[in-house]
Biotite code that builds the C-alpha atoms (Angstrom):
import biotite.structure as struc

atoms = struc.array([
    struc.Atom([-162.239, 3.324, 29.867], chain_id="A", res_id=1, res_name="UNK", atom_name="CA", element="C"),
    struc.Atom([-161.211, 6.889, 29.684], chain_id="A", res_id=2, res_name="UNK", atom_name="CA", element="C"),
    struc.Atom([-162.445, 8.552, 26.704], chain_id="A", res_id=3, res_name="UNK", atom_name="CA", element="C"),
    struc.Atom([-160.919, 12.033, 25.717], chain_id="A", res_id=4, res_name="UNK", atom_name="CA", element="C"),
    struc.Atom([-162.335, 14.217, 22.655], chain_id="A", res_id=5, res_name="UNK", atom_name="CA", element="C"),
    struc.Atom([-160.321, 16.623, 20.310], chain_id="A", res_id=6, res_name="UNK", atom_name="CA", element="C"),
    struc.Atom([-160.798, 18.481, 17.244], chain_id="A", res_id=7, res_name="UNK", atom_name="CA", element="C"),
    struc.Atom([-163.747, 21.180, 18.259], chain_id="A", res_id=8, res_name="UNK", atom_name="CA", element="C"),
    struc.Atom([-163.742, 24.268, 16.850], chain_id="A", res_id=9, res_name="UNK", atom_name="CA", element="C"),
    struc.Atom([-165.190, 27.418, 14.832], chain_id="A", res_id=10, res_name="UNK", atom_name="CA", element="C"),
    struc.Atom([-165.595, 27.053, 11.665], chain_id="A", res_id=11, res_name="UNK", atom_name="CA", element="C"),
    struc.Atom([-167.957, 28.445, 8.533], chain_id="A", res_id=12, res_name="UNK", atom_name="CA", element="C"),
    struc.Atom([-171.388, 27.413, 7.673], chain_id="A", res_id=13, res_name="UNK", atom_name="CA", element="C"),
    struc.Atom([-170.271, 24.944, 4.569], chain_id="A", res_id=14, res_name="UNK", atom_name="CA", element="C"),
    struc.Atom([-167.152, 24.069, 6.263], chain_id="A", res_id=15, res_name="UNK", atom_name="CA", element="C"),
    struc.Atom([-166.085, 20.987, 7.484], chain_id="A", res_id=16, res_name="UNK", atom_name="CA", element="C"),
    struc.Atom([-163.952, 19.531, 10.937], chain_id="A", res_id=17, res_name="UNK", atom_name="CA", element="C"),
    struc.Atom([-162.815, 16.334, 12.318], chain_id="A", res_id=18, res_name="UNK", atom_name="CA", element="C"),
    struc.Atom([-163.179, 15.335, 15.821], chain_id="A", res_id=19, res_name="UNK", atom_name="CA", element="C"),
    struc.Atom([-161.107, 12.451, 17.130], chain_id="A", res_id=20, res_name="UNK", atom_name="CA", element="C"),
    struc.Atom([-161.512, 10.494, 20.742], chain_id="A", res_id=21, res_name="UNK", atom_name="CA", element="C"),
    struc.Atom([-159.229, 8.633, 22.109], chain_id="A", res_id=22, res_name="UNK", atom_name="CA", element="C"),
    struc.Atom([-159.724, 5.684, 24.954], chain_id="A", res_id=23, res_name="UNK", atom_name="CA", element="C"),
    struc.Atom([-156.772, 5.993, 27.071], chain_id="A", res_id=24, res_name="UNK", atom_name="CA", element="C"),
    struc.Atom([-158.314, 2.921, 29.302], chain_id="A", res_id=25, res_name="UNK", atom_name="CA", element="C"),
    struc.Atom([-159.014, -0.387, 27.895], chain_id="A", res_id=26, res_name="UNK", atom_name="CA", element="C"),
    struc.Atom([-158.570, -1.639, 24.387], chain_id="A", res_id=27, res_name="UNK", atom_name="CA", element="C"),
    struc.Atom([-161.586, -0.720, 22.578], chain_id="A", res_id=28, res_name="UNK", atom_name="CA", element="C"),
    struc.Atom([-162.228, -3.924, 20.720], chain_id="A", res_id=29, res_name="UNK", atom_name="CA", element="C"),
    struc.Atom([-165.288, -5.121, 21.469], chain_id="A", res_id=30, res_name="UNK", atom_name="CA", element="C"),
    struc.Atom([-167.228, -2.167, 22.649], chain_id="A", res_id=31, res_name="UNK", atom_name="CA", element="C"),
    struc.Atom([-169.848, -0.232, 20.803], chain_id="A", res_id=32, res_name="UNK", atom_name="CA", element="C"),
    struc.Atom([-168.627, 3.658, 20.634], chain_id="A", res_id=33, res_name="UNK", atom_name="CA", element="C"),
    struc.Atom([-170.939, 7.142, 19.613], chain_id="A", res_id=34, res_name="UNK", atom_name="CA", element="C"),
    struc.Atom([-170.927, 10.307, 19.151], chain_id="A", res_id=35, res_name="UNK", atom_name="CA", element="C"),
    struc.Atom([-173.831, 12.526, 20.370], chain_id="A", res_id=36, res_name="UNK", atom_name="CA", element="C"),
    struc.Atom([-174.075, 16.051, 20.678], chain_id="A", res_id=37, res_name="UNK", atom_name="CA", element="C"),
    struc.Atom([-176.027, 18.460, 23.090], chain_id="A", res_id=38, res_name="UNK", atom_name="CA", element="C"),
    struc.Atom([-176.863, 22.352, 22.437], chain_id="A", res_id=39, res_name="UNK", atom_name="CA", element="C"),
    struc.Atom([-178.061, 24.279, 25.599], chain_id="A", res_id=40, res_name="UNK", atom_name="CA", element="C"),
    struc.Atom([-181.740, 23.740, 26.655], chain_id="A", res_id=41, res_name="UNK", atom_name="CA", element="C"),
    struc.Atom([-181.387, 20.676, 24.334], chain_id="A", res_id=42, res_name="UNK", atom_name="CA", element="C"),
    struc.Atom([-181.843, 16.615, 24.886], chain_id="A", res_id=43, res_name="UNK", atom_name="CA", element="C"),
    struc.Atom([-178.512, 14.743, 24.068], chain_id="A", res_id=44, res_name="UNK", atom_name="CA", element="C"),
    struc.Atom([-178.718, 13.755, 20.562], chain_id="A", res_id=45, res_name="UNK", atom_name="CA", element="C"),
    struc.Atom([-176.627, 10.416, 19.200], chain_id="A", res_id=46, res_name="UNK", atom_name="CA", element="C"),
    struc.Atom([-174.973, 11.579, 16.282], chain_id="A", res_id=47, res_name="UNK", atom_name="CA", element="C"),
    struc.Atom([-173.488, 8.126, 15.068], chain_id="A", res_id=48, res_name="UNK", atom_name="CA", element="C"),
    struc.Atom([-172.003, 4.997, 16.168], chain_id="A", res_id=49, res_name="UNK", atom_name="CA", element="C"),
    struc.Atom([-169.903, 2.320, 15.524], chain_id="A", res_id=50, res_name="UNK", atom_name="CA", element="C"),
    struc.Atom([-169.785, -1.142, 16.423], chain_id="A", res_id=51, res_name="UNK", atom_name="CA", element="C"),
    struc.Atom([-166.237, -1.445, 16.671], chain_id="A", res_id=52, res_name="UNK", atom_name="CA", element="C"),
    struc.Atom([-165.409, -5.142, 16.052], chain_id="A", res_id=53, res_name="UNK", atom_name="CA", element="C"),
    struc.Atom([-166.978, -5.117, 12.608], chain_id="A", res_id=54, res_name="UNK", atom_name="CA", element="C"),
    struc.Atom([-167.226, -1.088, 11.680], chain_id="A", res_id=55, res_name="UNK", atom_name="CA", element="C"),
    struc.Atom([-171.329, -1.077, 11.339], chain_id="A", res_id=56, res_name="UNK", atom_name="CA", element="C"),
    struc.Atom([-172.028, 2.223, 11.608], chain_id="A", res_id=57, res_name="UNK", atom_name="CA", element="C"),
    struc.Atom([-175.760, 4.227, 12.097], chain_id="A", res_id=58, res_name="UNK", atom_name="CA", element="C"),
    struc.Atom([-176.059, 8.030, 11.877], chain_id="A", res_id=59, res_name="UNK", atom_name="CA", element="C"),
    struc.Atom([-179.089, 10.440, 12.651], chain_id="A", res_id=60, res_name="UNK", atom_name="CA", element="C"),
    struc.Atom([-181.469, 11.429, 9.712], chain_id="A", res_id=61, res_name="UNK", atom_name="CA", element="C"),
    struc.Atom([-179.965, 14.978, 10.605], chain_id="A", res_id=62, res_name="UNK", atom_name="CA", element="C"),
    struc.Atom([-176.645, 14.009, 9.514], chain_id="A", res_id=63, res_name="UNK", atom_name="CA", element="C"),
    struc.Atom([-176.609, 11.602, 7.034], chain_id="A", res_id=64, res_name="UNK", atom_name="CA", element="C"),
    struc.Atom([-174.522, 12.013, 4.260], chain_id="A", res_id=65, res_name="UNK", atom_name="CA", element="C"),
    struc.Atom([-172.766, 14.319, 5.731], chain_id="A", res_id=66, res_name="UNK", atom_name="CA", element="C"),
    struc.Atom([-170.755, 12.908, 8.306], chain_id="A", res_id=67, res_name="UNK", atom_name="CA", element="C"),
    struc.Atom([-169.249, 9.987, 8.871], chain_id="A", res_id=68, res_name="UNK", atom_name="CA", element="C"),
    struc.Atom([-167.828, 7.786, 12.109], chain_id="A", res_id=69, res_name="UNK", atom_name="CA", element="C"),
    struc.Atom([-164.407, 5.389, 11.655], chain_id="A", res_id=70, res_name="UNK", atom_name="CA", element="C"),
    struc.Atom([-162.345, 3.792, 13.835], chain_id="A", res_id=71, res_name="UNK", atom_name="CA", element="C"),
    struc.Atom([-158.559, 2.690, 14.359], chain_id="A", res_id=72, res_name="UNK", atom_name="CA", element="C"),
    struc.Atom([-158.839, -0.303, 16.832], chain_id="A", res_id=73, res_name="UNK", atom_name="CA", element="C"),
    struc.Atom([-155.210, -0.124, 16.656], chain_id="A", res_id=74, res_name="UNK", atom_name="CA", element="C"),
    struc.Atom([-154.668, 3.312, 18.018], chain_id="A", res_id=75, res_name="UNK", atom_name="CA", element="C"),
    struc.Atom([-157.908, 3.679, 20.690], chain_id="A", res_id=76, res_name="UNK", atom_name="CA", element="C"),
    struc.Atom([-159.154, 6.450, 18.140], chain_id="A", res_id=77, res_name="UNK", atom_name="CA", element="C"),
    struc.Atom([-163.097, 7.047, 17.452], chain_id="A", res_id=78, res_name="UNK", atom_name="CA", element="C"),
    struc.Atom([-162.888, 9.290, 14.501], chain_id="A", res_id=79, res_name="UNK", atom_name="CA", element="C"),
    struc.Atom([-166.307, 11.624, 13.186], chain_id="A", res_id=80, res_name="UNK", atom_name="CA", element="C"),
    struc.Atom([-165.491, 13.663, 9.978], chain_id="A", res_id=81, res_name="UNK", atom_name="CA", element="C"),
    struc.Atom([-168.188, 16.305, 9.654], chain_id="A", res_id=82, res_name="UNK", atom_name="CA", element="C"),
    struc.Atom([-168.313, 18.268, 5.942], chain_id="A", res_id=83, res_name="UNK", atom_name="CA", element="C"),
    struc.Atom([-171.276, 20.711, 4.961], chain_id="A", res_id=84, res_name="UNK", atom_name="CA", element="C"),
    struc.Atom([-171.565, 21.789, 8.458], chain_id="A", res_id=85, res_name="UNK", atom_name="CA", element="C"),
    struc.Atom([-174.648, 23.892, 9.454], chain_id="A", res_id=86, res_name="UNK", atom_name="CA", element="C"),
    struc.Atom([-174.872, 26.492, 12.277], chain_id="A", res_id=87, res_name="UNK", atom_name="CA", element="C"),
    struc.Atom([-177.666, 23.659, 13.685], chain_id="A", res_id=88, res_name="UNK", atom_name="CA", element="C"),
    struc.Atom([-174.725, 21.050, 13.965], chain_id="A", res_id=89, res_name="UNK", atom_name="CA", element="C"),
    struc.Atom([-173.224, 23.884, 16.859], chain_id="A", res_id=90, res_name="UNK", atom_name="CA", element="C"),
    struc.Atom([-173.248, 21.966, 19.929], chain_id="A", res_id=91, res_name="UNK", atom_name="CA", element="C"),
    struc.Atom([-170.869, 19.921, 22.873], chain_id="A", res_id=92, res_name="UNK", atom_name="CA", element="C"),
    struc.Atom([-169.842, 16.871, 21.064], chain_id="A", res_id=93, res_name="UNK", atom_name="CA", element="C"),
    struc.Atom([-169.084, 13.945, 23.108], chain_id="A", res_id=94, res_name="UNK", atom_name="CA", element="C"),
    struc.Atom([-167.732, 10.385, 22.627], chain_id="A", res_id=95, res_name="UNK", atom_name="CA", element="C"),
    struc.Atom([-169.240, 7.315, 23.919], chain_id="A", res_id=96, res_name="UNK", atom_name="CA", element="C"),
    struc.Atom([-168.111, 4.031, 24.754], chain_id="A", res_id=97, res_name="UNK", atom_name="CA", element="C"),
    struc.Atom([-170.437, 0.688, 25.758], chain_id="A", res_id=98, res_name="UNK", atom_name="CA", element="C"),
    struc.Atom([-168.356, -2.398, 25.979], chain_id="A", res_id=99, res_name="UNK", atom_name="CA", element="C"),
    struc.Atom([-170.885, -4.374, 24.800], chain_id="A", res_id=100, res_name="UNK", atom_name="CA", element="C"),
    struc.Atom([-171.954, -5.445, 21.120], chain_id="A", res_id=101, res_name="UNK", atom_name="CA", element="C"),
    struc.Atom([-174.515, -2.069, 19.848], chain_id="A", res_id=102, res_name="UNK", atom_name="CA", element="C"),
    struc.Atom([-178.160, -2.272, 20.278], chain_id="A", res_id=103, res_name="UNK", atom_name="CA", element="C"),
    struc.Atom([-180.264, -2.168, 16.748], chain_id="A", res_id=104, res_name="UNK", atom_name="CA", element="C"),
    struc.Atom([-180.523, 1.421, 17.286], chain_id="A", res_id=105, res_name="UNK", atom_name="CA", element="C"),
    struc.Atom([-184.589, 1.292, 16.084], chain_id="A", res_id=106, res_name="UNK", atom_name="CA", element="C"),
    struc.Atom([-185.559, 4.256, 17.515], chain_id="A", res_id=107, res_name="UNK", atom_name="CA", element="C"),
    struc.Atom([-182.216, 5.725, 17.204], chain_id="A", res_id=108, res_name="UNK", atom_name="CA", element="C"),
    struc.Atom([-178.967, 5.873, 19.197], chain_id="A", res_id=109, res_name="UNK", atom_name="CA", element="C"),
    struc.Atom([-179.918, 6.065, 22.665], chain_id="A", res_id=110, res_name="UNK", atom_name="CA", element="C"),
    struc.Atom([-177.712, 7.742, 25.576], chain_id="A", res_id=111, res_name="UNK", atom_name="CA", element="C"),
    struc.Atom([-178.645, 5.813, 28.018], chain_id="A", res_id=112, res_name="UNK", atom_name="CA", element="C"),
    struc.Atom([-176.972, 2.734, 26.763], chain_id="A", res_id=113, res_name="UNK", atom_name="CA", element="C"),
    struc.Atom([-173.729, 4.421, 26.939], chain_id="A", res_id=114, res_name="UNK", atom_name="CA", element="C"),
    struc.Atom([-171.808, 3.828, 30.256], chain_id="A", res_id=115, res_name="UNK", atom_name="CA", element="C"),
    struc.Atom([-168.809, 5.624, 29.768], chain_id="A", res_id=116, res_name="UNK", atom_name="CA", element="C"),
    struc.Atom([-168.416, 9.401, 28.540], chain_id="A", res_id=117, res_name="UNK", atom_name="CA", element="C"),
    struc.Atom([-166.046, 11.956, 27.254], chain_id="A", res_id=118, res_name="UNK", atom_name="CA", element="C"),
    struc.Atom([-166.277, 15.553, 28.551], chain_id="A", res_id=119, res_name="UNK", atom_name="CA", element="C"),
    struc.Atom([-166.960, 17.066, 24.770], chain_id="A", res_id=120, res_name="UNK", atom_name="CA", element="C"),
    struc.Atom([-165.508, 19.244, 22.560], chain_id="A", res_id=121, res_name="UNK", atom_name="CA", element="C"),
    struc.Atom([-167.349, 22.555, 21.044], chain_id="A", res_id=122, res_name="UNK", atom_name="CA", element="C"),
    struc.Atom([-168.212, 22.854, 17.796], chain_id="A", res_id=123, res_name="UNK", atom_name="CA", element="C"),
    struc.Atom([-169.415, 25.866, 16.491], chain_id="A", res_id=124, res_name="UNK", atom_name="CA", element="C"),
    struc.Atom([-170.862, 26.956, 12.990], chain_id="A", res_id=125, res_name="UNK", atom_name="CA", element="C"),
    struc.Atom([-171.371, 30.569, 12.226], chain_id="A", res_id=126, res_name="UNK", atom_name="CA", element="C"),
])
Protein backbone atom coordinates (compact mmCIF):
# COMPACT_ATOMS: atom_id res chain seq x y z
CA UNK A 1 0.00 0.00 0.00
CA UNK A 2 1.34 3.30 -1.06
CA UNK A 3 -0.97 6.02 -0.40
CA UNK A 4 -0.31 9.50 -2.09
CA UNK A 5 -2.53 12.75 -1.27
CA UNK A 6 -3.43 15.70 -3.68
CA UNK A 7 -5.62 18.58 -3.78
CA UNK A 8 -4.18 20.93 -0.71
CA UNK A 9 -4.31 24.31 -0.98
CA UNK A 10 -5.22 28.07 0.06
CA UNK A 11 -8.31 28.92 -0.12
CA UNK A 12 -11.05 31.53 1.63
CA UNK A 13 -12.79 31.13 4.85
CA UNK A 14 -16.36 29.90 3.19
CA UNK A 15 -14.62 28.24 0.44
CA UNK A 16 -14.47 24.86 -0.37
CA UNK A 17 -11.51 22.09 -1.84
CA UNK A 18 -11.25 18.54 -2.69
CA UNK A 19 -8.49 16.35 -1.69
CA UNK A 20 -8.03 13.05 -3.47
CA UNK A 21 -5.53 9.94 -2.41
CA UNK A 22 -4.59 7.55 -4.40
CA UNK A 23 -3.18 3.81 -3.38
CA UNK A 24 -0.64 3.11 -5.90
CA UNK A 25 -0.01 -0.45 -3.96
CA UNK A 26 -2.64 -2.95 -3.52
CA UNK A 27 -6.24 -2.86 -4.59
CA UNK A 28 -8.05 -1.13 -1.95
CA UNK A 29 -11.05 -3.38 -1.65
CA UNK A 30 -11.33 -4.54 1.50
CA UNK A 31 -9.47 -2.09 3.61
CA UNK A 32 -10.87 0.57 5.84
CA UNK A 33 -9.37 4.15 4.60
CA UNK A 34 -9.39 7.92 6.67
CA UNK A 35 -8.63 11.03 6.56
CA UNK A 36 -7.17 12.85 9.63
CA UNK A 37 -5.62 16.02 9.91
CA UNK A 38 -2.85 17.51 12.26
CA UNK A 39 -2.13 21.42 12.94
CA UNK A 40 1.28 22.14 14.69
CA UNK A 41 1.42 21.52 18.50
CA UNK A 42 -1.78 19.50 17.75
CA UNK A 43 -2.87 15.56 18.31
CA UNK A 44 -3.76 13.89 14.89
CA UNK A 45 -7.36 14.27 14.46
CA UNK A 46 -9.50 11.52 12.17
CA UNK A 47 -11.45 13.55 10.01
CA UNK A 48 -13.60 10.68 8.34
CA UNK A 49 -13.51 7.27 7.10
CA UNK A 50 -14.75 4.87 4.92
CA UNK A 51 -15.20 1.32 4.99
CA UNK A 52 -14.49 0.70 1.54
CA UNK A 53 -16.30 -2.57 0.63
CA UNK A 54 -19.69 -1.17 1.55
CA UNK A 55 -19.08 2.93 1.61
CA UNK A 56 -20.07 3.36 5.58
CA UNK A 57 -18.71 6.37 6.30
CA UNK A 58 -18.14 8.32 10.05
CA UNK A 59 -16.97 11.95 10.29
CA UNK A 60 -15.88 14.12 13.40
CA UNK A 61 -18.59 16.28 15.20
CA UNK A 62 -16.20 19.14 13.87
CA UNK A 63 -17.00 18.40 10.41
CA UNK A 64 -20.15 17.08 9.93
CA UNK A 65 -22.18 18.32 7.37
CA UNK A 66 -19.68 19.80 5.90
CA UNK A 67 -17.52 17.40 4.40
CA UNK A 68 -17.85 14.38 3.04
CA UNK A 69 -15.47 11.04 2.24
CA UNK A 70 -16.21 8.74 -1.20
CA UNK A 71 -14.47 6.31 -2.82
CA UNK A 72 -13.77 4.83 -6.44
CA UNK A 73 -12.68 1.16 -5.70
CA UNK A 74 -12.16 1.13 -9.31
CA UNK A 75 -9.55 3.78 -9.60
CA UNK A 76 -7.52 3.38 -5.93
CA UNK A 77 -9.02 6.97 -5.18
CA UNK A 78 -10.08 8.06 -1.44
CA UNK A 79 -11.90 11.21 -2.19
CA UNK A 80 -12.80 14.10 0.92
CA UNK A 81 -14.83 17.11 -0.47
CA UNK A 82 -14.59 19.87 2.11
CA UNK A 83 -17.27 23.06 1.55
CA UNK A 84 -17.75 25.90 4.27
CA UNK A 85 -14.21 25.64 5.19
CA UNK A 86 -13.03 27.45 8.39
CA UNK A 87 -9.52 28.84 9.12
CA UNK A 88 -9.76 25.90 12.13
CA UNK A 89 -9.99 23.17 9.30
CA UNK A 90 -6.04 24.63 8.34
CA UNK A 91 -3.95 21.73 8.93
CA UNK A 92 -1.63 18.58 7.14
CA UNK A 93 -4.25 16.34 5.81
CA UNK A 94 -3.35 12.82 5.45
CA UNK A 95 -4.89 9.60 4.05
CA UNK A 96 -5.11 6.38 5.78
CA UNK A 97 -5.39 2.95 4.84
CA UNK A 98 -6.11 -0.35 7.32
CA UNK A 99 -6.71 -3.45 5.33
CA UNK A 100 -8.95 -4.67 7.61
CA UNK A 101 -12.88 -4.23 7.99
CA UNK A 102 -13.21 -0.45 10.27
CA UNK A 103 -13.51 -0.54 13.93
CA UNK A 104 -17.04 1.01 15.35
CA UNK A 105 -15.26 4.16 15.69
CA UNK A 106 -17.08 4.77 19.47
CA UNK A 107 -14.83 7.06 20.67
CA UNK A 108 -14.01 8.30 17.32
CA UNK A 109 -11.59 7.48 14.49
CA UNK A 110 -8.51 6.45 16.06
CA UNK A 111 -4.86 6.78 14.41
CA UNK A 112 -3.51 4.16 15.78
CA UNK A 113 -5.52 1.65 13.92
CA UNK A 114 -4.19 2.92 10.76
CA UNK A 115 -1.06 1.01 9.48
CA UNK A 116 -0.33 2.64 6.43
CA UNK A 117 0.02 6.57 5.81
CA UNK A 118 0.20 9.24 3.23
CA UNK A 119 2.69 12.12 3.68
CA UNK A 120 -0.31 14.96 3.65
CA UNK A 121 -1.27 17.68 1.81
CA UNK A 122 -1.73 21.44 3.33
CA UNK A 123 -4.73 22.97 3.59
CA UNK A 124 -4.99 26.33 4.52
CA UNK A 125 -8.02 28.72 5.30
CA UNK A 126 -7.46 32.39 5.65
Amino acid sequence: VQLVESGGGSVQAGGSLSLSCVDSGYSISGVCMAWFRQSPGKEREGVARIWMNSGSTKYADSVKGRFTISRDNTNNRLYLQMTSLKPEDSALYLCAAKPAPCPPDLGGIVALYYNYWGRGTQVTVS
